[in-house]
DSSP file (Angstrom, degrees, kcal/mol; ACC not computed):
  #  RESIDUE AA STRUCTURE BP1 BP2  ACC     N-H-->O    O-->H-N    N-H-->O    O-->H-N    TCO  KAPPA ALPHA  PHI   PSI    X-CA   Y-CA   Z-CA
    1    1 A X              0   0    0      0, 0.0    15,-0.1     0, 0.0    14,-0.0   0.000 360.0 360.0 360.0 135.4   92.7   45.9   41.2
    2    2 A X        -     0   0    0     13,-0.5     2,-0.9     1,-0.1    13,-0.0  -0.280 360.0 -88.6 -79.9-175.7   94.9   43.7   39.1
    3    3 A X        -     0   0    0      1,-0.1     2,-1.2     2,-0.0    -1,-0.1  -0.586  35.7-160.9 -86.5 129.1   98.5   44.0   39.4
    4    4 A X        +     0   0    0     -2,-0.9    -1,-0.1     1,-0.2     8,-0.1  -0.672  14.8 176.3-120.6 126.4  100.3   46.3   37.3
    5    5 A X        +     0   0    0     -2,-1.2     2,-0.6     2,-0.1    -1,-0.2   0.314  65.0  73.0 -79.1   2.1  103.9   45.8   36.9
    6    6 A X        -     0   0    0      2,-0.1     6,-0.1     1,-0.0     5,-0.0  -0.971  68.9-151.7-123.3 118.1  104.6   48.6   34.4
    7    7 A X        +     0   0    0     -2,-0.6    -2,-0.1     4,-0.1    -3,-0.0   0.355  52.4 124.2 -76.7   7.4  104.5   52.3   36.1
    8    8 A X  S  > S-     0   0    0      1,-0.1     4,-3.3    39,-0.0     5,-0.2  -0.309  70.7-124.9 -80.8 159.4  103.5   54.0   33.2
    9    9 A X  T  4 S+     0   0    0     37,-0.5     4,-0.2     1,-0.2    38,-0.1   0.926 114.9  49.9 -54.0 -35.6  100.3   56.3   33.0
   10   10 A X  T  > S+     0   0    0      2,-0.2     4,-3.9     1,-0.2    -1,-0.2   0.854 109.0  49.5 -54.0 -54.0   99.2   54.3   30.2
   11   11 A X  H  > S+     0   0    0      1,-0.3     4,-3.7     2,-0.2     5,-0.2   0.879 113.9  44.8 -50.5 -63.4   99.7   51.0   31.8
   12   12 A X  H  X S+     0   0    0     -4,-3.3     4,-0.9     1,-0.2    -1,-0.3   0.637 106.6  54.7 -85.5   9.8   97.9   51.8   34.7
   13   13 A X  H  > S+     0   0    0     -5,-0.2     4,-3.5    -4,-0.2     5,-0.3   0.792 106.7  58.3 -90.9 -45.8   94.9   53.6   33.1
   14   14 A X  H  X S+     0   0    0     -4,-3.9     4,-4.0     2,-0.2    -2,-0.2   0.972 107.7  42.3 -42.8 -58.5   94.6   50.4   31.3
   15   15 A X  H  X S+     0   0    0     -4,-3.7     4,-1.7     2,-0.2   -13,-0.5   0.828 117.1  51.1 -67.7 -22.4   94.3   48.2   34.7
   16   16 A X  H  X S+     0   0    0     -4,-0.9     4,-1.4    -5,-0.2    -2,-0.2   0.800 110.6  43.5 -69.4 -35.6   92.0   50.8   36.0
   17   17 A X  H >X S+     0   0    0     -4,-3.5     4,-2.6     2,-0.2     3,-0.9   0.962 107.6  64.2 -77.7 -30.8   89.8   50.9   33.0
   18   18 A X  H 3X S+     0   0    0     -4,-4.0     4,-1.5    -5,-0.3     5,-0.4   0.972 107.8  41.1 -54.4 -65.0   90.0   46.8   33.1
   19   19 A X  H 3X S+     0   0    0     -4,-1.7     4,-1.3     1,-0.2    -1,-0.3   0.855 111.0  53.3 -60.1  -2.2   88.1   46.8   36.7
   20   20 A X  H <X>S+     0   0    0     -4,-1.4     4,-1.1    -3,-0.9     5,-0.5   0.959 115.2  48.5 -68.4 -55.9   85.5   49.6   35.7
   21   21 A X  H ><5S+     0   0    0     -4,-2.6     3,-1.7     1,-0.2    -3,-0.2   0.999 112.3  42.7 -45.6 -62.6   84.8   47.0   32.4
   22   22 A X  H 3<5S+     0   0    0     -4,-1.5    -1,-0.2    -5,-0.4    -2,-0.1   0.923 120.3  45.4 -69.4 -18.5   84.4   43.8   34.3
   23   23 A X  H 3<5S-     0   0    0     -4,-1.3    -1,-0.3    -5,-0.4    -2,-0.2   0.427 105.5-125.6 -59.0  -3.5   82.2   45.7   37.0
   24   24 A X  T <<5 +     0   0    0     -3,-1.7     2,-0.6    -4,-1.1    -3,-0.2   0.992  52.8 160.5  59.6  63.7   80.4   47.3   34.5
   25   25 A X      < -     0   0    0     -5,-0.5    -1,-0.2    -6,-0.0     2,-0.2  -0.982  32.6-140.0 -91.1 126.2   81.3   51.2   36.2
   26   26 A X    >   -     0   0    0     -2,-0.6     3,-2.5    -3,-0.1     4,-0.4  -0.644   8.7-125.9 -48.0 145.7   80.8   53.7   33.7
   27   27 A X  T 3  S+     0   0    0      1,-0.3    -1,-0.1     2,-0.2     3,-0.1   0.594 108.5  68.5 -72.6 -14.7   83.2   56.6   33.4
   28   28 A X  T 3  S+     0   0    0      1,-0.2    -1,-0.3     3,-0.0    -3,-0.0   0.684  91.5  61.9 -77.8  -6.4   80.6   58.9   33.7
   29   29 A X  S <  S+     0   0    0     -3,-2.5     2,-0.2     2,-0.0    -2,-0.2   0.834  79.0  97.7 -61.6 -39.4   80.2   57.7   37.3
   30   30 A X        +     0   0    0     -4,-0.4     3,-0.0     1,-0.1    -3,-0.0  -0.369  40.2 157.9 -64.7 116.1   83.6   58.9   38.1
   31   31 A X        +     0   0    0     -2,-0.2     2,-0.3     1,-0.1    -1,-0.1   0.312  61.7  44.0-127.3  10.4   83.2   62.6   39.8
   32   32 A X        -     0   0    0      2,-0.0     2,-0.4     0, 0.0    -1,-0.1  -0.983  57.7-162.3-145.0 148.3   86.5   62.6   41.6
   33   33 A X        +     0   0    0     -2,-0.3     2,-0.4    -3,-0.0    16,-0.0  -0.789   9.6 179.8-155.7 139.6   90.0   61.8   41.4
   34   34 A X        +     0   0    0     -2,-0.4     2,-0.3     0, 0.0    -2,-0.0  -0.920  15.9 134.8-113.9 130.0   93.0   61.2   44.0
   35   35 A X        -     0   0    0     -2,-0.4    -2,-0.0     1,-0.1     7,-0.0  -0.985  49.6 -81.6-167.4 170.0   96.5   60.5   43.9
   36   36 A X        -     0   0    0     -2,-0.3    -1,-0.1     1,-0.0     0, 0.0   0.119  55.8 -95.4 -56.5 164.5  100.0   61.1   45.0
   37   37 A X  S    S+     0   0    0      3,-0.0     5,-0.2     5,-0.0    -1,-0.0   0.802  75.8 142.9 -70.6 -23.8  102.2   64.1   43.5
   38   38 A X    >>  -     0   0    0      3,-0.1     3,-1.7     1,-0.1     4,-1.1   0.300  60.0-137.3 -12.1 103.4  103.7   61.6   41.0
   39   39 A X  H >> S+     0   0    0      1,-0.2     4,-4.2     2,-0.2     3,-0.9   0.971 106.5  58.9 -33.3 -51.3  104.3   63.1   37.6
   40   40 A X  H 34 S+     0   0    0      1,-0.2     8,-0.3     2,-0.2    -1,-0.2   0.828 115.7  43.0 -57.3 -15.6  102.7   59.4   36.1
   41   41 A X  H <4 S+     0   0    0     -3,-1.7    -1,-0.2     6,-0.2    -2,-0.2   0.498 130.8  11.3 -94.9  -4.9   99.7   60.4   38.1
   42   42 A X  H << S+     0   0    0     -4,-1.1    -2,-0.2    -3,-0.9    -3,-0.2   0.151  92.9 122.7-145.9   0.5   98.9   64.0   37.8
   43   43 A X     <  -     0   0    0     -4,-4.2     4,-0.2    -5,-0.3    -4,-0.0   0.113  66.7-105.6 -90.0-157.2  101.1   65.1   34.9
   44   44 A X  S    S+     0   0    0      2,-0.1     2,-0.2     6,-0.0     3,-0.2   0.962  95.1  13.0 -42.5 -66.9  100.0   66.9   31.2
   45   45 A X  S    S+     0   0    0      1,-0.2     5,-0.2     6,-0.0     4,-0.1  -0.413 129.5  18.3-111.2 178.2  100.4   64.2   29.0
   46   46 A X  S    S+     0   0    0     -2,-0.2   -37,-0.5     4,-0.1    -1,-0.2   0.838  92.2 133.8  38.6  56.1  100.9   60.2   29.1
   47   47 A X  S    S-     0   0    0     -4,-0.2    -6,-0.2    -3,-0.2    -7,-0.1  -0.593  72.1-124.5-120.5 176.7   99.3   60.9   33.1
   48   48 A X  S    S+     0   0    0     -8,-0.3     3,-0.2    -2,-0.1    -7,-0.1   0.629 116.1  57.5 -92.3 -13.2   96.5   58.4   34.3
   49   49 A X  S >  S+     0   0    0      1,-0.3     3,-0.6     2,-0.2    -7,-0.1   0.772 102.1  53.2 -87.3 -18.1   94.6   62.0   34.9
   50   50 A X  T 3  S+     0   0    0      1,-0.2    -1,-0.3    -5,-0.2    -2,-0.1   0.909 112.8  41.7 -78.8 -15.0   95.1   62.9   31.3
   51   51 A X  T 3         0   0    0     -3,-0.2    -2,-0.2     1,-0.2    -1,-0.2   0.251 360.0 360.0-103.6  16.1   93.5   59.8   30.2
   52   52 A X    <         0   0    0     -3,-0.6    -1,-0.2    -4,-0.1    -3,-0.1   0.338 360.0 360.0-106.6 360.0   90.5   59.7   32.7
């Protein structure tokens, strides 16, 4: 995973979608998802789970 220095959901959905692209995962592989309580990780909007 690269590093990402910006905590935002955005930011880090970006560096997650980078390593699916240069492994070639599709998001239709993904059938789970885990994280901390962290609003930037679970919340409505601007979350990485609203943008997965």
């Amino acid at each position: 995973m690269p590093v990402c220095n910006i905590g935002t959901g955005d930011n880090l959905f970006s560096c997650l979608n980078e390593v699916f692209l240069e492994r070639n995962i599709p998001w239709s592989n993904v059938i789970g998802y885990s994280s901390d309580n962290a609003p930037v990780m679970i919340g409505k909007s601007n979350s990485v789970l609203s943008r997965v």
